[in-house]
C-alpha positions as CSV (number, residue, x, y, z in Angstrom):
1,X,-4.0,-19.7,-1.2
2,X,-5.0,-16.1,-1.2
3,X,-2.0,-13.4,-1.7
4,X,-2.3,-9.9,-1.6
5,X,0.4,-7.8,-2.4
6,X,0.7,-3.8,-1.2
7,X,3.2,-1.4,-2.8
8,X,3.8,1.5,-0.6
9,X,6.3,4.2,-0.5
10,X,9.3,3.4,1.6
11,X,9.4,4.8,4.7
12,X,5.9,6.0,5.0
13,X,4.2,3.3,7.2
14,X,5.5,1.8,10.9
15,X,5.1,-1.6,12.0
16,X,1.8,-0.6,13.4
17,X,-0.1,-0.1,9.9
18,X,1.7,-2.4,8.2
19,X,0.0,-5.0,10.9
20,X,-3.0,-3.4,10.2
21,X,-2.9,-4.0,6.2
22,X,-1.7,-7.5,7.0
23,X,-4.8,-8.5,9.8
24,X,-7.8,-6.4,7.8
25,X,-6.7,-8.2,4.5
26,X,-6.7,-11.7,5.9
27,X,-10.3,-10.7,7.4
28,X,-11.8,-9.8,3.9
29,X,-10.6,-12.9,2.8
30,X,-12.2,-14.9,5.2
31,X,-14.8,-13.1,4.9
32,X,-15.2,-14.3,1.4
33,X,-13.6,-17.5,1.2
34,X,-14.9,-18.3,5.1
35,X,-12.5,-19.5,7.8
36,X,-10.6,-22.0,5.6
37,X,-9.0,-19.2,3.8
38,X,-7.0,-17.7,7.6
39,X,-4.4,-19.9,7.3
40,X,-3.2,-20.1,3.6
41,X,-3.7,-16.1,3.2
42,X,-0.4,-14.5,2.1
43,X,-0.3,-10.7,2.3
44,X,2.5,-8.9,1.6
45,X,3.6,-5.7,2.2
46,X,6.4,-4.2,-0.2
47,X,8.4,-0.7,0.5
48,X,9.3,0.8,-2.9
49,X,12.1,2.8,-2.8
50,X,11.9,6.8,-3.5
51,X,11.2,7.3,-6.9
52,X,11.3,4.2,-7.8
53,X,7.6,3.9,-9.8
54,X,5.5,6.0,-11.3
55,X,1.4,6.8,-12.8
56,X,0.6,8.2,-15.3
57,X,4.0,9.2,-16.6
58,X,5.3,10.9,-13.8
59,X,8.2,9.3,-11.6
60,X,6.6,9.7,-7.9
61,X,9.1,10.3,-4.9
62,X,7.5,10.8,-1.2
63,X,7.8,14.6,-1.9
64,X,6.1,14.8,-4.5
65,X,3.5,12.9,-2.8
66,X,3.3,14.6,0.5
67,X,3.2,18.1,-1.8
68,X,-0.1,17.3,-3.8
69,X,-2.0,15.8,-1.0
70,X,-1.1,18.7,1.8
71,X,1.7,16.8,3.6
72,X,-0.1,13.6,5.0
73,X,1.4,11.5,3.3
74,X,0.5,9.1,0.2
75,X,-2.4,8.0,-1.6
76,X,-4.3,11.1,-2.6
77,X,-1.8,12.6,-5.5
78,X,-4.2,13.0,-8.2
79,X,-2.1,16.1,-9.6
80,X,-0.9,14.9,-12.9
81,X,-0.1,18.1,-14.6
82,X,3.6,18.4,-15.6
């Protein structure tokens, strides 16, 4: 059975794209495994609370997040500096 798991910051996606996540991963699965894979993919996505993990040494809260990429939100902090 195929499982992906996603670990996002809580608060930062709606029902909407968490759908999204959920139905595009299932597709690239079945587009690998084929058709047999849709019904035994598990995908899974988690809220981590504020501040609660980190990269690279640095604890990351949704501020600092939305401050290194301009405000839109995560997945772009690549400032590391302390």
């Amino acid at each position: 059975m195929p499982f992906a798991n996603f670990k996002v910051p809580a608060g930062t996606l709606d029902a909407e794209q968490k759908e999204k996540i959920i139905h595009r991963t299932t597709d690239l699965y079945v587009e690998i495994y084929g058709e047999r894979a849709r019904g035994g993919t598990m995908v899974l996505v988690e809220e981590v609370a504020d501040g609660g993990w980190g990269i690279a040494d640095h604890v990351l809260t949704l501020a600092a997040l939305q401050e290194t990429d301009g405000g839109g939100g995560p997945g772009t902090a690549g400032d590391t500096d302390r």
